[in-house]
LUMFIGU-811019 format. One record per residue (C-alpha): residue number from 0; residue in three letters; x, y, z. Coordinates in Angstrom, 2 decimals. Each point is the difference from the previous one (the first is absolute). Example, Ala and Ser with C-alpha at 12.3 -4.5 7.8 and 13.67 -1.06 7.14 Angstrom:
2
R_0_ala_12.30_-4.50_7.80
R_1_ser_1.37_3.44_-0.66
END
This chain:
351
R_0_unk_0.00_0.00_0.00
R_1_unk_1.76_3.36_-0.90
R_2_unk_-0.58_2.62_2.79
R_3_unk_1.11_3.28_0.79
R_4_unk_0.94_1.46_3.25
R_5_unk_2.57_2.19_1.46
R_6_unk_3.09_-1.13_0.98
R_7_unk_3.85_1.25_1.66
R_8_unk_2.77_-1.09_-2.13
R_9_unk_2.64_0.90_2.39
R_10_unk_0.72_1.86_3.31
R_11_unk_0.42_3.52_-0.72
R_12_unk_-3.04_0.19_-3.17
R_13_unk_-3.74_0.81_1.10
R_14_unk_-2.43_-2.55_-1.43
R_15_unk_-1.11_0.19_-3.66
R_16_unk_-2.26_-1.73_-1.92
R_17_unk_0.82_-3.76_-0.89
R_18_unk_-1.61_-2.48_-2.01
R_19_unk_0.58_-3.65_0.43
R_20_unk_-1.77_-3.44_-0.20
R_21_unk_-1.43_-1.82_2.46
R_22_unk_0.41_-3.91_0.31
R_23_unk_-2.39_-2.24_-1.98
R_24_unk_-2.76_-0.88_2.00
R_25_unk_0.48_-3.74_2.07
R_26_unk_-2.22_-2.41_0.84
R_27_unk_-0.25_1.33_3.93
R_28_unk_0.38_4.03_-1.02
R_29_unk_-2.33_2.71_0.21
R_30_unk_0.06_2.78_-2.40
R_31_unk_-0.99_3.52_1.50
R_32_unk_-0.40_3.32_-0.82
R_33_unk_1.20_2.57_2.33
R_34_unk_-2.04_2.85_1.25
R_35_unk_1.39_1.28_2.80
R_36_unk_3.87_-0.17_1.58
R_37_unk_1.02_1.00_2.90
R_38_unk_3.63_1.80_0.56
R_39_unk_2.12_-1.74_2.51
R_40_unk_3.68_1.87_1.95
R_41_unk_1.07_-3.63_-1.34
R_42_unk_-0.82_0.37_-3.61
R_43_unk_2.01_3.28_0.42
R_44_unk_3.14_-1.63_1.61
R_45_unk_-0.27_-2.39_-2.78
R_46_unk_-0.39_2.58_-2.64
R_47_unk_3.43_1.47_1.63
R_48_unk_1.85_-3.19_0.56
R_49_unk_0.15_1.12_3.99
R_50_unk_0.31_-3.63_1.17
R_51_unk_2.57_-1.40_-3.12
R_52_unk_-2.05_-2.73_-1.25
R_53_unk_-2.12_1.79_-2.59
R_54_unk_0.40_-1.51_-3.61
R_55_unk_-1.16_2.37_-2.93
R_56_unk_-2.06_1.23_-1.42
R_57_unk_-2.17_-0.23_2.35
R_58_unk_-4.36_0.61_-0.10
R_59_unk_-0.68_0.61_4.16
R_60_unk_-3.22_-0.41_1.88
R_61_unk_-1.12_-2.69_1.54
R_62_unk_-3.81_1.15_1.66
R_63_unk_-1.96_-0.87_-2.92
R_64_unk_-4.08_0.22_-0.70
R_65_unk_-1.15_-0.66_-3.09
R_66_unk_-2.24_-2.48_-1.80
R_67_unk_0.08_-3.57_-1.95
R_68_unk_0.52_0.09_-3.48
R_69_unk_0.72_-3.58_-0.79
R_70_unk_0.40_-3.74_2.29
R_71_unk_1.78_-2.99_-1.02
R_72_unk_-1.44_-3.32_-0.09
R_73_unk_0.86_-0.79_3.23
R_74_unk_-1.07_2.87_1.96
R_75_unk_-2.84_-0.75_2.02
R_76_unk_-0.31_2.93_2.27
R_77_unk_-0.49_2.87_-1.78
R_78_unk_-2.12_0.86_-3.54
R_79_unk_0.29_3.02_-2.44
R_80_unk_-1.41_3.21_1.30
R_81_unk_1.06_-0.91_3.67
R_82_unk_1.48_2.88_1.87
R_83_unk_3.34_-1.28_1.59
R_84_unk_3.09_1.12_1.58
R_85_unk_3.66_-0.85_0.42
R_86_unk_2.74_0.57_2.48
R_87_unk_3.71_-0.05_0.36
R_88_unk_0.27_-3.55_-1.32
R_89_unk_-0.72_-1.97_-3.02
R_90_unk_1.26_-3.56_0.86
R_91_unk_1.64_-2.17_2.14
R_92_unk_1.10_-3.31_0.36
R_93_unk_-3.74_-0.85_1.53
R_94_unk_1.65_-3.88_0.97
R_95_unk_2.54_1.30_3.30
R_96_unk_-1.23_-0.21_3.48
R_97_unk_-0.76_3.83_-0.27
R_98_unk_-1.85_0.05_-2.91
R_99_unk_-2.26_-2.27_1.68
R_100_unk_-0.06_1.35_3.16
R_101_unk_-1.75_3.45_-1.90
R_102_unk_3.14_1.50_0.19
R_103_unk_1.28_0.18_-3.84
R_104_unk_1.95_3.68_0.92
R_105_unk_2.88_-2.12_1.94
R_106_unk_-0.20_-2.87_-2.65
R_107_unk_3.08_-2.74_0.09
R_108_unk_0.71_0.75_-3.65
R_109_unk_-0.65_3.49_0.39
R_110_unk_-3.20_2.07_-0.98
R_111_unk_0.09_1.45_-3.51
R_112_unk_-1.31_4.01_0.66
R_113_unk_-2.06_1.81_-2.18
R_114_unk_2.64_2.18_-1.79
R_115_unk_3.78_-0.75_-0.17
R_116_unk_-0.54_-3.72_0.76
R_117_unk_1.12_-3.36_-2.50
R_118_unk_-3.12_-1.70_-0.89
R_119_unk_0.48_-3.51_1.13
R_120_unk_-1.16_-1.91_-3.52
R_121_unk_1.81_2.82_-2.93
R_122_unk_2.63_1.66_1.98
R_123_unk_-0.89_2.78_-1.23
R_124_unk_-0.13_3.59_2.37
R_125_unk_-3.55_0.69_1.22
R_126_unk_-1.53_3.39_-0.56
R_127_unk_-2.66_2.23_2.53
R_128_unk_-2.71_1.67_-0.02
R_129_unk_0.73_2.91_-1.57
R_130_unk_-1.04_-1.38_-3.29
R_131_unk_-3.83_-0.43_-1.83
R_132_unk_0.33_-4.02_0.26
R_133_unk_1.49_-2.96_2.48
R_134_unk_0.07_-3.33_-0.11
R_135_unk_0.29_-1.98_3.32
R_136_unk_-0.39_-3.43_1.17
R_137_unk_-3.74_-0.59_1.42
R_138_unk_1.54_-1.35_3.68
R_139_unk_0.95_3.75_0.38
R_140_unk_-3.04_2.15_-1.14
R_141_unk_-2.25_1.38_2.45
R_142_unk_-3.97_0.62_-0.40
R_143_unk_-0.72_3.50_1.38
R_144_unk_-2.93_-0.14_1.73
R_145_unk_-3.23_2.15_-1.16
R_146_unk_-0.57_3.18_2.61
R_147_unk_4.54_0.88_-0.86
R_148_unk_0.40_2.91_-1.95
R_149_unk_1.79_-1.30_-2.93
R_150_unk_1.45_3.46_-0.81
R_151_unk_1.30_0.31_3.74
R_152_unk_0.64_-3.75_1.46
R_153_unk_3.28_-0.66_-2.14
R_154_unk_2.50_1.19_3.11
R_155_unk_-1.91_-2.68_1.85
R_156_unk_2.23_-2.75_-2.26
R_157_unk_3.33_1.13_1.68
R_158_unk_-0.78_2.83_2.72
R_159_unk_-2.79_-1.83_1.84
R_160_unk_1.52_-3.55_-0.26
R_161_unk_3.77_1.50_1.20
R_162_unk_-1.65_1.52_3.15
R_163_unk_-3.25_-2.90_0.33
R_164_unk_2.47_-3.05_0.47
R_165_unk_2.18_1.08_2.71
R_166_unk_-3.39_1.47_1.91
R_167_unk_-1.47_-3.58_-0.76
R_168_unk_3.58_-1.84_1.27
R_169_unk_0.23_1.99_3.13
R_170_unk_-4.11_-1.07_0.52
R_171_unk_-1.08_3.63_0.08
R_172_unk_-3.41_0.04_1.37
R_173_unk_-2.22_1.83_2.52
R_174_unk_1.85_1.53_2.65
R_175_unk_2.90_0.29_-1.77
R_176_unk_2.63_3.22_0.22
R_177_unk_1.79_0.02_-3.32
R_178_unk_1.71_3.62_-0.89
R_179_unk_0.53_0.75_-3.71
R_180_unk_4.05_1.83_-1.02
R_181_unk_-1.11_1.62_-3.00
R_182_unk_-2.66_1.62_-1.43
R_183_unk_0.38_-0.58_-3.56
R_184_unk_-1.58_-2.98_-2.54
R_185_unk_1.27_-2.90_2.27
R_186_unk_-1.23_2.20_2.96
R_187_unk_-2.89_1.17_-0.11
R_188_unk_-1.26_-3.51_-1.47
R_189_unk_1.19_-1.36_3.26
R_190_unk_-2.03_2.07_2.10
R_191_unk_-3.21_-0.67_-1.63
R_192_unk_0.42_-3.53_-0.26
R_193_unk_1.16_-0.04_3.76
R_194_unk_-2.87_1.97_0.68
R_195_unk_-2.82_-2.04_-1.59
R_196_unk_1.53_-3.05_1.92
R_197_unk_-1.09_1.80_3.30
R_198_unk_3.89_1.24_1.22
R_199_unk_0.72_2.95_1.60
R_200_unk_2.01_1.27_-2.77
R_201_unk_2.72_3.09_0.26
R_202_unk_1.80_1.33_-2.33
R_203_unk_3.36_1.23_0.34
R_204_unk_1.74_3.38_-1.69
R_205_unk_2.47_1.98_0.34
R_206_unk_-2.61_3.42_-0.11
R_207_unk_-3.72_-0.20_1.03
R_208_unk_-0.66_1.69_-3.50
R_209_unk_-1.92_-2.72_-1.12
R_210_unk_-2.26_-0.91_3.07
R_211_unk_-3.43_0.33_-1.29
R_212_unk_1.08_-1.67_-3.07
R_213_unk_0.89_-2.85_2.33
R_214_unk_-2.93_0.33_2.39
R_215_unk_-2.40_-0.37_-3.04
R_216_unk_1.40_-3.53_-1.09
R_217_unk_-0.35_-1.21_3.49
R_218_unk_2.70_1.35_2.03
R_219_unk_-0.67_0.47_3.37
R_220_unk_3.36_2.33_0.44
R_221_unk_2.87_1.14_-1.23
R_222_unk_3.47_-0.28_1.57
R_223_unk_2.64_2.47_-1.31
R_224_unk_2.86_-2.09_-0.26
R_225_unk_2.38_3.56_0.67
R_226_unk_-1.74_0.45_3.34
R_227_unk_2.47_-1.54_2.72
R_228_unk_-2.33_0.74_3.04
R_229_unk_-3.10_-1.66_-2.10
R_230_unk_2.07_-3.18_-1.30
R_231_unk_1.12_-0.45_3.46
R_232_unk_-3.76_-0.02_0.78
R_233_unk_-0.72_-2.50_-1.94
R_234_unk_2.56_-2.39_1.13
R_235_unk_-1.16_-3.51_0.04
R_236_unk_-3.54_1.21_-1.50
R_237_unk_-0.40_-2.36_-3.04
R_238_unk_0.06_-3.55_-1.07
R_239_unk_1.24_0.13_-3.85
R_240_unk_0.83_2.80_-1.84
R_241_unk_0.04_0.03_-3.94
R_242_unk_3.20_1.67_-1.00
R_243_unk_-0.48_1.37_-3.50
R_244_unk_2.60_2.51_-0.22
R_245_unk_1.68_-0.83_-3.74
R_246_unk_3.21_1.41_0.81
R_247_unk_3.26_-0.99_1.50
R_248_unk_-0.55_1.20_3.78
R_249_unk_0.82_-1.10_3.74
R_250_unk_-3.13_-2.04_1.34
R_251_unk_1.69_-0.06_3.72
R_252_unk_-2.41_3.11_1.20
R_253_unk_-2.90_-1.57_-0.30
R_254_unk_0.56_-3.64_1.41
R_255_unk_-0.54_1.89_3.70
R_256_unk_-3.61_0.85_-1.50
R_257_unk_-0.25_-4.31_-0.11
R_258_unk_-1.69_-1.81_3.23
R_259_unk_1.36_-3.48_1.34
R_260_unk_0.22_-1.94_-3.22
R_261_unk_-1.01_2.64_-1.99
R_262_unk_1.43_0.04_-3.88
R_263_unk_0.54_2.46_-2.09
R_264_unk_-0.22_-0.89_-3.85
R_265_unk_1.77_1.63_-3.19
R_266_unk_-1.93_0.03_-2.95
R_267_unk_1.25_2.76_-1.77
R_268_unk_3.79_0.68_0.27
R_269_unk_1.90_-3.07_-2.81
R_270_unk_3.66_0.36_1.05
R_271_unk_2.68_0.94_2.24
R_272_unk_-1.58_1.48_3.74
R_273_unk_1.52_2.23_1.99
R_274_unk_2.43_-1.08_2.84
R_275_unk_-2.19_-1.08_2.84
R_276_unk_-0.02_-0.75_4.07
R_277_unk_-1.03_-3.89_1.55
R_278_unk_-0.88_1.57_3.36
R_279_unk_-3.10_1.22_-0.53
R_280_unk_-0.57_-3.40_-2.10
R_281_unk_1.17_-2.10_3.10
R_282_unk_-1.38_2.13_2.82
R_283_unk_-3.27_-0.80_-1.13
R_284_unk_-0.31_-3.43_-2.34
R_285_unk_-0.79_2.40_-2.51
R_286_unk_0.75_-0.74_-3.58
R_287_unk_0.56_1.46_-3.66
R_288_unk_-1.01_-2.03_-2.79
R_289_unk_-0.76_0.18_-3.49
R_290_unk_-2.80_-0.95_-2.10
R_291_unk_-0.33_0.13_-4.01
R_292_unk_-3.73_-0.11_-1.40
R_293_unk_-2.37_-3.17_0.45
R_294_unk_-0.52_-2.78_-2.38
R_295_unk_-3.23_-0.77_-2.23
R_296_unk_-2.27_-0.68_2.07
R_297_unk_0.76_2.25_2.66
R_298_unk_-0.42_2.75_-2.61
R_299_unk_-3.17_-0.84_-1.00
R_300_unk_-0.97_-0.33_3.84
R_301_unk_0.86_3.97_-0.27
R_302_unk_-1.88_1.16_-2.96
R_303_unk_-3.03_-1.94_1.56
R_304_unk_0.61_1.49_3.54
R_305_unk_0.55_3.85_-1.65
R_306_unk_-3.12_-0.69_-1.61
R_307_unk_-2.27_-1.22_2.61
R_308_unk_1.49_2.70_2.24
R_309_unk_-0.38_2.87_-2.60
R_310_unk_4.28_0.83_-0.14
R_311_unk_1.26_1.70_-2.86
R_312_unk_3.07_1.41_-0.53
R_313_unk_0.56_4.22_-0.25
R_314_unk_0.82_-0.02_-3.08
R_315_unk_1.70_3.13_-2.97
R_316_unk_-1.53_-1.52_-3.49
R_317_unk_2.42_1.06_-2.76
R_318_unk_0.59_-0.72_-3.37
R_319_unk_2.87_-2.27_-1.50
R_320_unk_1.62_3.06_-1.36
R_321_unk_0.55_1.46_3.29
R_322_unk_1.75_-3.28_1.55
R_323_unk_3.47_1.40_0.12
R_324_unk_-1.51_3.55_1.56
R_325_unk_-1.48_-2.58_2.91
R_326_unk_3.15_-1.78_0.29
R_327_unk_1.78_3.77_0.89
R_328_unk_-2.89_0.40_2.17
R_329_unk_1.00_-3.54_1.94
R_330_unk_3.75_1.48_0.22
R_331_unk_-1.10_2.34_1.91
R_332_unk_-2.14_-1.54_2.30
R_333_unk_-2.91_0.68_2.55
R_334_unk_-2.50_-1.32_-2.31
R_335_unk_-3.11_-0.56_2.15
R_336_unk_-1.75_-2.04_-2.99
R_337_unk_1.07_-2.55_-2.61
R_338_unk_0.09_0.99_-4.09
R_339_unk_-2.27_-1.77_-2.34
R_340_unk_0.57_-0.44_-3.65
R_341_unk_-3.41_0.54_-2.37
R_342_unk_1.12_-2.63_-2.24
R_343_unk_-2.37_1.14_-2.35
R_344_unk_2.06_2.98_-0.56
R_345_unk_3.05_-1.92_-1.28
R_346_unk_-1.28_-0.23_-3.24
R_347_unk_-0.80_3.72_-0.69
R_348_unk_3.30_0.86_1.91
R_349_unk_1.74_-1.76_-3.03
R_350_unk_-1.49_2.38_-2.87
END
């Protein structure tokens, strides 16, 4: 299938138009259209080559919303005209004691991602969602449920399932105290998600600027993070916190925040950390751990739960002509909402 999208062809270029061809269509593979995108910090540090491993040229975007064009013969799951999604992975072994445990992220053989991955059959690179057309493996498409947005639900695919699994592995519940470190995509997913499973969510920056912002997704407070006497109040105040800062940074000031056995998780920072201190770690069992996204059906368990409980993503719609003017945006941070790409304009941006 040939396809158009836009793509980076090396570090230092903005993305331009590209037009490629997607893979034949196999037996198990679902054909989709993309309607909507969502811009992830990752598809920008891929863009950039930030963590060494991207291979060019390179179409990002891997929270994807679109709708079935075409099944193959073996697909029994989904039809044409289906409105589906897909995440930050395409394939995976699906045979390893992960894979069957749900868990196809941390796959034995390794987990083929959306964009900048080696499909596990050709060989060839895979290619985002910043393109009119994908074809993906039926295992790893997602129904969206009816009551989602389509046009706002795409961050859902990487921003709600990055913060959802770690709330979900630390059993997050009612009665919970879970503070949120950042206020951005990751962020303020976290706090509505948090919030809808009945914790006492607060969120944690270093200004108070953005308090009723916070308040309004479910907050019940916001700590600012620069405030000595006010962190030192909240010493030993909450059970997990979601650390979503994408930056390196030194995680030791908030481990005090941490009760007995209290963890704090880092979603968003891929890379080196800051030099950091044990005794706060051993002075109270605490611990720091990370956590990538969730697998299959753990996503789908989040579209389903964002729908039932009405949680959509803030979201800046823009057209695919203005991706490399939201990437710049991203560089400079304190974005309290997550870009989405009107794939619909991708065409007419070509003219």
């Amino acid at each position: 299938m040939k396809t158009v999208g836009y793509a980076a062809h090396d570090s230092e270029k903005p993305l331009e138009p590209y037009h490629f061809e997607r893979r034949a269509l196999r037996d198990e593979d679902v054909s989709i259209e993309i309607l909507y995108c969502g811009v992830c910090h990752s598809d920008l540090h891929t863009a950039e080559n930030d963590w060494g491993w991207t291979q060019y040229p390179v179409v990002p975007g891997h929270e994807i919303v679109g709708r079935v064009l075409e099944v193959g013969s073996g697909v029994t799951k989904y039809k044409v005209g289906d409105n589906v999604a897909v995440g930050c992975m395409v394939d995976s072994c699906l045979s390893c004691d992960q894979c069957h445990h749900g868990e196809e992220q941390f796959c034995r053989e390794g987990m083929v991602g959306t964009y900048s991955g080696q499909d596990r059959i050709s060989g060839e690179l895979t290619q985002g969602g910043y393109s009119k057309h994908i074809v993906v493996r039926e295992e790893f498409v997602l129904s969206v449920p009816k009551g989602l947005d389509l046009a706002k639900c795409a961050p859902i695919l990487c921003a709600g399932i990055t913060t959802y699994s770690p709330l979900r592995t630390w059993n997050v519940g009612p009665g919970s105290r879970v503070g949120v470190i950042g206020l951005g995509g990751l962020g303020h997913m976290a706090i509505k998600i948090a919030a809808a499973m009945g914790a006492h969510v607060t969120a944690i920056s270093r200004s108070d600027k953005k308090k009723q912002q916070v308040l309004s997704y479910g907050a019940k407070d916001l700590l600012v993070s620069s405030d000595e006497a006010a962190m030192q109040a909240h010493a030993n105040q909450f059970d997990v916190i979601i650390n979503t800062i994408p930056v390196k940074h030194d995680f030791t000031p908030y481990i005090p925040l941490l009760d007995i056995d209290g963890t704090q998780v880092l979603v968003g920072q891929v890379g080196e950390l800051a030099e950091s201190n044990s005794v706060p770690l051993l002075m109270g069992r605490r611990r720091v751990a990370g956590s990538l996204i969730g697998g299959i059906a753990q996503t789908q368990e989040i579209l389903d739960f964002c729908a039932l409980h009405n949680i959509l993503p803030e979201v800046e719609m823009i057209n695919m002509d203005q991706i490399n003017d939201a990437f710049d945006k991203l560089k400079q941070g304190d974005m309290a909402s997550r870009f989405v790409i009107d794939m619909s304009s991708l065409e007419v941006s070509l003219v």
